[in-house]
py3Dmol code that shows the C-alpha trace and the ligand (Angstrom):
import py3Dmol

protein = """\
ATOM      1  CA  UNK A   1     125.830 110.246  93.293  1.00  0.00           C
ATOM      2  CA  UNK A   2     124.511 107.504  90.668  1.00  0.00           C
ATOM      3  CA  UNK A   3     122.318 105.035  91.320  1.00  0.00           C
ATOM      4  CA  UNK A   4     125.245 102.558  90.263  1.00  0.00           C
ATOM      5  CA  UNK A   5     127.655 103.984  92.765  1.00  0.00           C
ATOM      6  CA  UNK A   6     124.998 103.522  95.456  1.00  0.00           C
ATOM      7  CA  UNK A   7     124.823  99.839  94.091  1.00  0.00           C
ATOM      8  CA  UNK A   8     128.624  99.411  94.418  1.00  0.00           C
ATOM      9  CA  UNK A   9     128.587 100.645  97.626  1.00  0.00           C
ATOM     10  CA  UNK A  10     126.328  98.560  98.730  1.00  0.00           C
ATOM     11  CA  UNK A  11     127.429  95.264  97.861  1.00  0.00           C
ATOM     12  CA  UNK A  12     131.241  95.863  98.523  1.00  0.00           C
ATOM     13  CA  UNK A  13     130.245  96.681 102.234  1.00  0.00           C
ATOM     14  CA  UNK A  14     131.367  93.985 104.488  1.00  0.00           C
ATOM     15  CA  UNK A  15     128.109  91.965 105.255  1.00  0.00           C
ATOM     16  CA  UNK A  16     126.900  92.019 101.381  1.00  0.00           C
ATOM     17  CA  UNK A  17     129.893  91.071 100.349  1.00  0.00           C
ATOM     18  CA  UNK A  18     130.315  87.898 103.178  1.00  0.00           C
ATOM     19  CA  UNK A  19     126.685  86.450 101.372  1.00  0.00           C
ATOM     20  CA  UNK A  20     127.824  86.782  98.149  1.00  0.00           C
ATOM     21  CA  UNK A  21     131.326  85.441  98.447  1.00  0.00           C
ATOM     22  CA  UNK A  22     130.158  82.757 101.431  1.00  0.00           C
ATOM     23  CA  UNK A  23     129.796  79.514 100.185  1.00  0.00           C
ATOM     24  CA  UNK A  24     126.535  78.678 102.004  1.00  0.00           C
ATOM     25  CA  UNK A  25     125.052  82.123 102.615  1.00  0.00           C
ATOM     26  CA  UNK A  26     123.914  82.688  99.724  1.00  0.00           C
ATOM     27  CA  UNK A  27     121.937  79.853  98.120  1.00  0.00           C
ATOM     28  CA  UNK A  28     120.539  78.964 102.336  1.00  0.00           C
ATOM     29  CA  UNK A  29     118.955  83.069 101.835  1.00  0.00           C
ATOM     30  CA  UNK A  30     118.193  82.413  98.156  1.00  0.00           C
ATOM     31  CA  UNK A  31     116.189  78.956  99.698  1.00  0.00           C
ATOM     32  CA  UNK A  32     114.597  80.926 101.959  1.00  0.00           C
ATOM     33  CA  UNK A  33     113.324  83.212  99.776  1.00  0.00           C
ATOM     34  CA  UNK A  34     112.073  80.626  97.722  1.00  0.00           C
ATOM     35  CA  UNK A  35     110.106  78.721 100.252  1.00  0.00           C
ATOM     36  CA  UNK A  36     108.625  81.912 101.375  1.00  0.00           C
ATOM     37  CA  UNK A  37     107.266  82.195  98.177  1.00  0.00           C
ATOM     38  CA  UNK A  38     105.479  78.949  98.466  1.00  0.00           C
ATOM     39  CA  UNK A  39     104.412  80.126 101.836  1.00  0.00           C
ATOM     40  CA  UNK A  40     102.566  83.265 100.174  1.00  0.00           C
ATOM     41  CA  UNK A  41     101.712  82.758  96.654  1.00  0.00           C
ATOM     42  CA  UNK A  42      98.647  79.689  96.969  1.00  0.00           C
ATOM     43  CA  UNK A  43      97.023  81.267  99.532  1.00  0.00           C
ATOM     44  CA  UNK A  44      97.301  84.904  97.420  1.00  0.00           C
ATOM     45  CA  UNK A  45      96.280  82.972  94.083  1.00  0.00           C
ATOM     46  CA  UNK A  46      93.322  81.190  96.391  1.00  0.00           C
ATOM     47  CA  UNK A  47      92.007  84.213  97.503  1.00  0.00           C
ATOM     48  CA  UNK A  48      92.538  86.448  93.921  1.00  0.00           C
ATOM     49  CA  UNK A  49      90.352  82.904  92.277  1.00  0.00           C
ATOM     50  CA  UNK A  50      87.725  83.070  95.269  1.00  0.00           C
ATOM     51  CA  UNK A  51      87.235  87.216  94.220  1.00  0.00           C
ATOM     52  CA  UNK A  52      86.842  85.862  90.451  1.00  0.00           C
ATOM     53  CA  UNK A  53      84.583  83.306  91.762  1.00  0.00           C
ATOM     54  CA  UNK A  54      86.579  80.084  90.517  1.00  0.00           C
ATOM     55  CA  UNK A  55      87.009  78.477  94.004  1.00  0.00           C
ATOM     56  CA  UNK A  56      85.067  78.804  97.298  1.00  0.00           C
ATOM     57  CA  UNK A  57      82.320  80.352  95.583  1.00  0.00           C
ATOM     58  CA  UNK A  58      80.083  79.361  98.732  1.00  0.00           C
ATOM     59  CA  UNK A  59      82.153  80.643 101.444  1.00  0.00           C
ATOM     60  CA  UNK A  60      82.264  84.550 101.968  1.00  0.00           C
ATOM     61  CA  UNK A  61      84.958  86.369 100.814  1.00  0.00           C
ATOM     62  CA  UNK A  62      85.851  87.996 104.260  1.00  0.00           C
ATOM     63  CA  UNK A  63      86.084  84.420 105.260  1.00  0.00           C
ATOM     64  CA  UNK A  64      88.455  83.512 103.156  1.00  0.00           C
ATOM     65  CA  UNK A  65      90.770  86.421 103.605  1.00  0.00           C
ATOM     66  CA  UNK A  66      90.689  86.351 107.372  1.00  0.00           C
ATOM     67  CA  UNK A  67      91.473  82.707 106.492  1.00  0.00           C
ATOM     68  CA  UNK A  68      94.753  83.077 103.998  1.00  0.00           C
ATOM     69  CA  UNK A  69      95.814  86.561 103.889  1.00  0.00           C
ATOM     70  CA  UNK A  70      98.040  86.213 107.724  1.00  0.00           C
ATOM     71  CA  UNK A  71      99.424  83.891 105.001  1.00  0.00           C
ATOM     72  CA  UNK A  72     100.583  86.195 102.281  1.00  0.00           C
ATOM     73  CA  UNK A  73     101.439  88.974 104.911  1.00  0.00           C
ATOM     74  CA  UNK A  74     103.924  86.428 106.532  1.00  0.00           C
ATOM     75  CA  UNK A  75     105.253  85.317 103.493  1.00  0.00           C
ATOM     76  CA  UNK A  76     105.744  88.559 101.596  1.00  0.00           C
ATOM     77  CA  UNK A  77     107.446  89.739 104.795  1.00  0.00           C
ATOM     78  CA  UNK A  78     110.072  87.249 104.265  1.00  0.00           C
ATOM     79  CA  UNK A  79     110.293  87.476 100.665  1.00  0.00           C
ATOM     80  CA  UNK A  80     111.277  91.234 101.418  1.00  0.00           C
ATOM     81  CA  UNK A  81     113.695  90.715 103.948  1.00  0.00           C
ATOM     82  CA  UNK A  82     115.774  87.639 102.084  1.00  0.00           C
ATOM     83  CA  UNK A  83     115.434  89.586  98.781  1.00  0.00           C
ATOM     84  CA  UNK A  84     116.881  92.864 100.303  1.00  0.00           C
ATOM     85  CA  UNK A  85     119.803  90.566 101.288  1.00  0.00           C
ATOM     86  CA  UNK A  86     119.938  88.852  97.946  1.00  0.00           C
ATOM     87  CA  UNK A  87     119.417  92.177  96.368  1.00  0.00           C
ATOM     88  CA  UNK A  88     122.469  93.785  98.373  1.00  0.00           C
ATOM     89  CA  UNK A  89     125.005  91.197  97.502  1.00  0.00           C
ATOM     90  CA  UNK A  90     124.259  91.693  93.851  1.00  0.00           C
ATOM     91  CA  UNK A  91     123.636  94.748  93.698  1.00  0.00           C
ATOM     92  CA  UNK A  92     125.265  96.077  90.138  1.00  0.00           C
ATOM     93  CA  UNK A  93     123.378  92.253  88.538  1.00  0.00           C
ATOM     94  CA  UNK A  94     120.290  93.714  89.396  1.00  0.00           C
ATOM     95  CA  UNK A  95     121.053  97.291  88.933  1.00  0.00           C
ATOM     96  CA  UNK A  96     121.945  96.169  85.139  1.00  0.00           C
ATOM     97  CA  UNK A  97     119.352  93.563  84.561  1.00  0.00           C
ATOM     98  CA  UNK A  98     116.084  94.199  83.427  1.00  0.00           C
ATOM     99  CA  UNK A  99     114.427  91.105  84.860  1.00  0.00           C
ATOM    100  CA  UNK A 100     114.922  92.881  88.295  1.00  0.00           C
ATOM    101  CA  UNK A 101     113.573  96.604  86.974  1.00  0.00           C
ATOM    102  CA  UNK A 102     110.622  94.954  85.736  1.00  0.00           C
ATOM    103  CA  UNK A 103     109.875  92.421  88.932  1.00  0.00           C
ATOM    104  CA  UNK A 104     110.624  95.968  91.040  1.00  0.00           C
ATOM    105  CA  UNK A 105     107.671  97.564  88.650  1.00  0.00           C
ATOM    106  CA  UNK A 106     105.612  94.661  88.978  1.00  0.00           C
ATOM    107  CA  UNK A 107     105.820  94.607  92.920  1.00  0.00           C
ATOM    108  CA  UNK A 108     104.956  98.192  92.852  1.00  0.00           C
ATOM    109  CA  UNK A 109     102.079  97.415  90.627  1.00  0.00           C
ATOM    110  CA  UNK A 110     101.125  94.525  93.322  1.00  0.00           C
ATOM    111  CA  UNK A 111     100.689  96.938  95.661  1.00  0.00           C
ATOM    112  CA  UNK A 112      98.847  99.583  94.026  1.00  0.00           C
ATOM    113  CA  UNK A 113      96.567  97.088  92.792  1.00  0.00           C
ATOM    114  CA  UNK A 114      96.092  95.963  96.432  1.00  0.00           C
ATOM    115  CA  UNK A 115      95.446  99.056  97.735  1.00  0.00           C
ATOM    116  CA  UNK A 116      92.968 100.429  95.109  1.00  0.00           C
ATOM    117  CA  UNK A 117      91.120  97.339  96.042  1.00  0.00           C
ATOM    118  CA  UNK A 118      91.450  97.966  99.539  1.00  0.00           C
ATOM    119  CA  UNK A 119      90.358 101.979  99.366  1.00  0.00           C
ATOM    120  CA  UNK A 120      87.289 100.877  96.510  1.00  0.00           C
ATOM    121  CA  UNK A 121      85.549  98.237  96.658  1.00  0.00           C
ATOM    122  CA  UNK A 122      86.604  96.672  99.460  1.00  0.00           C
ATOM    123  CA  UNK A 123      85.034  99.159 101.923  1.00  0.00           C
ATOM    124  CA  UNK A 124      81.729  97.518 100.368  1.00  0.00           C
ATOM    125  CA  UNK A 125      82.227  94.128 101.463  1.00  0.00           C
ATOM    126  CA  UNK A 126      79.307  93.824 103.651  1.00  0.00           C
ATOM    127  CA  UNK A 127      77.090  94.185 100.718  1.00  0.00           C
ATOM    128  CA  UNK A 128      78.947  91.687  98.289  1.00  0.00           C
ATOM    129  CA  UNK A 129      80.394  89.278 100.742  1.00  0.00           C
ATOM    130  CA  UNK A 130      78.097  86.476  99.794  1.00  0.00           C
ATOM    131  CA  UNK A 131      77.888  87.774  96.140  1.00  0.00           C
ATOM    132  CA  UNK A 132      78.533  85.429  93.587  1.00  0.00           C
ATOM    133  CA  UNK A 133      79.735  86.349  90.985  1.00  0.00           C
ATOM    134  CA  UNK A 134      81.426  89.276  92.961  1.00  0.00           C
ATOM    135  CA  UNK A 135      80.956  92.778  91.373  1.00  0.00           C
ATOM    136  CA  UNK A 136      83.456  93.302  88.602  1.00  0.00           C
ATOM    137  CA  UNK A 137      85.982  95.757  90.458  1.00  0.00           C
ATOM    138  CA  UNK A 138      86.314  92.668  92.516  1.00  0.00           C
ATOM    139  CA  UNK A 139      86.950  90.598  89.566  1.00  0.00           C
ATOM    140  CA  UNK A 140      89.268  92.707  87.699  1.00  0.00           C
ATOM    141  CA  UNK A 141      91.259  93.183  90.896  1.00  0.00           C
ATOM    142  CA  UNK A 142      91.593  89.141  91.189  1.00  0.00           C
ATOM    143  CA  UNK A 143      92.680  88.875  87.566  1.00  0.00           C
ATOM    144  CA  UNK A 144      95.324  91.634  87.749  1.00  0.00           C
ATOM    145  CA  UNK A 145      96.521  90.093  91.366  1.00  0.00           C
ATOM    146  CA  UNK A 146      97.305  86.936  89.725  1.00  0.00           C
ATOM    147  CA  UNK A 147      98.544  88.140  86.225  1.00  0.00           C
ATOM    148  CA  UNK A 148     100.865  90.580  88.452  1.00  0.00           C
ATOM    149  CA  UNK A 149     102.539  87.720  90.797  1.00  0.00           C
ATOM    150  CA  UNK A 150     103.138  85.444  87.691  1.00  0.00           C
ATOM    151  CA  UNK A 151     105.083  88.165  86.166  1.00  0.00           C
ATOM    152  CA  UNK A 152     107.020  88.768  89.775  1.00  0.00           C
ATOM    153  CA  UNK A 153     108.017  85.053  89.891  1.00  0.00           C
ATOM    154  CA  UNK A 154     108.824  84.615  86.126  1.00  0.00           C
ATOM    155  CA  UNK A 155     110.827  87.829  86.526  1.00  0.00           C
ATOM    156  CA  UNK A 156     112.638  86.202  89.532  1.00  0.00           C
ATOM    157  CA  UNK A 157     113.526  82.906  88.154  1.00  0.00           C
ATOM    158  CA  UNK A 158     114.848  84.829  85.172  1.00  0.00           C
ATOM    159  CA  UNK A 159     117.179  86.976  87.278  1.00  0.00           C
ATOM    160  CA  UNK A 160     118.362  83.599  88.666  1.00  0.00           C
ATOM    161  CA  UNK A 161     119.309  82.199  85.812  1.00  0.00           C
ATOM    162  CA  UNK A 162     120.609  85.532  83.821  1.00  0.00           C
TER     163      UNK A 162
END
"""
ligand_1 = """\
43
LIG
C 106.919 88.930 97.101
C 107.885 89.380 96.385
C 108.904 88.551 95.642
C 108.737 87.420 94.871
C 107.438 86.689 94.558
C 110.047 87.029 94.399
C 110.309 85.913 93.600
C 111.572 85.461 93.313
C 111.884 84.206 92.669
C 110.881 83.154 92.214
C 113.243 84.122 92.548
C 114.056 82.981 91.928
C 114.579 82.073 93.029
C 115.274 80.861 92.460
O 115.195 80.607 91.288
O 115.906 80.141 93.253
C 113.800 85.339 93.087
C 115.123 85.654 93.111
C 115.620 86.852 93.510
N 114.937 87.841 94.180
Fe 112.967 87.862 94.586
N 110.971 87.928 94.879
C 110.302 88.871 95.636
C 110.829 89.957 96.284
C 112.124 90.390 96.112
C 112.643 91.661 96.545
C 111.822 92.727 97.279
C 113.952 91.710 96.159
C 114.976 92.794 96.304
C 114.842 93.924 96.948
C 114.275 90.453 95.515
C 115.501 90.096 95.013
C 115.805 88.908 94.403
C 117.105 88.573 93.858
C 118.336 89.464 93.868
C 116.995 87.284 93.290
C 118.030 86.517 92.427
C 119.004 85.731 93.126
C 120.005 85.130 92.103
O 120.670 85.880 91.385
O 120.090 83.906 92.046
N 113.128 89.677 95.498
N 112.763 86.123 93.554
"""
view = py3Dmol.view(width=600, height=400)
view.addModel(protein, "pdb")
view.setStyle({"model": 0}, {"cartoon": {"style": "trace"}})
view.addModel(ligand_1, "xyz")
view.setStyle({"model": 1}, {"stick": {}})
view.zoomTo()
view.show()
């Protein structure tokens, strides 16, 4: 079984087809998923500009991510769940498109960026919290947050309008 034939299975069934076919369903989940983003990506740009020591540079670091990232989780949460739906009433688009592939790689690379940070240096907080400017695994994981999430949305908005 292809991946395409998983992808046409997917978005003939009867729910994935009803969003894409509905008049309202689909741009009311696309809006969602749009909002969301608004919801998550300032606080997550905030937060990746506090660890490169642009903003906030007085305020510890742990205080600003106890601060915004309940933010970002709640966001991203709801970016995942409206773009699963989006995702599964298009499925063969995205399957074909290489805006998605790439956003797909670049939310992988989100993550693995996150959790290097959170498995490295992050375990050192306590000695850096106050730190300015923070120690450069810090910095570099900042500057690849927010170079990773520009690509993600650019990536999006060009799957919208392909
Ligand atoms: C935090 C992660 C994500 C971000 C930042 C993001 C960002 C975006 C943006 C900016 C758009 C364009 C919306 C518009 O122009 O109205 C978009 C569209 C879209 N997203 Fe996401 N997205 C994320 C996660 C996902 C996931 C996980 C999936 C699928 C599994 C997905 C599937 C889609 C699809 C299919 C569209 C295009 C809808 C269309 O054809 O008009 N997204 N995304």
């Amino acid at each position: 079984m292809s991946v395409l034939s998983v992808c046409e299975w997917l978005q003939n069934l009867p729910w994935a087809s009803g969003i894409k076919h509905s008049t309202w369903q689909f741009p009311v989940i696309e809006s969602v998923h749009s909002l969301a983003l608004g919801v998550m990506l300032w606080p997550a740009a905030l937060l990746d500009l506090r660890l490169l020591g642009v903003t906030m540079r007085r305020r510890p670091v742990s205080q600003v991510a106890e601060q915004f990232l309940p933010w970002v989780w709640t966001g991203f949460i709801v970016m995942i769940s409206t773009g699963t739906m989006l995702f599964a009433a298009e499925a063969v688009k995205c399957y074909n498109s290489p805006f998605f592939r790439t956003k797909v790689v670049l939310l992988g690379v989100a993550g693995l960026n996150a959790l290097i940070f959170h498995k490295t240096v992050f375990q050192s907080l306590d000695t850096w919290d106050k730190a300015t400017p923070t120690p450069w695994r810090a910095r570099l994981a900042g500057a690849s947050s927010l170079a990773v999430w520009i690509g993600v949305v650019a990536m999006g908005r060009a799957l919208a309008y392909a």
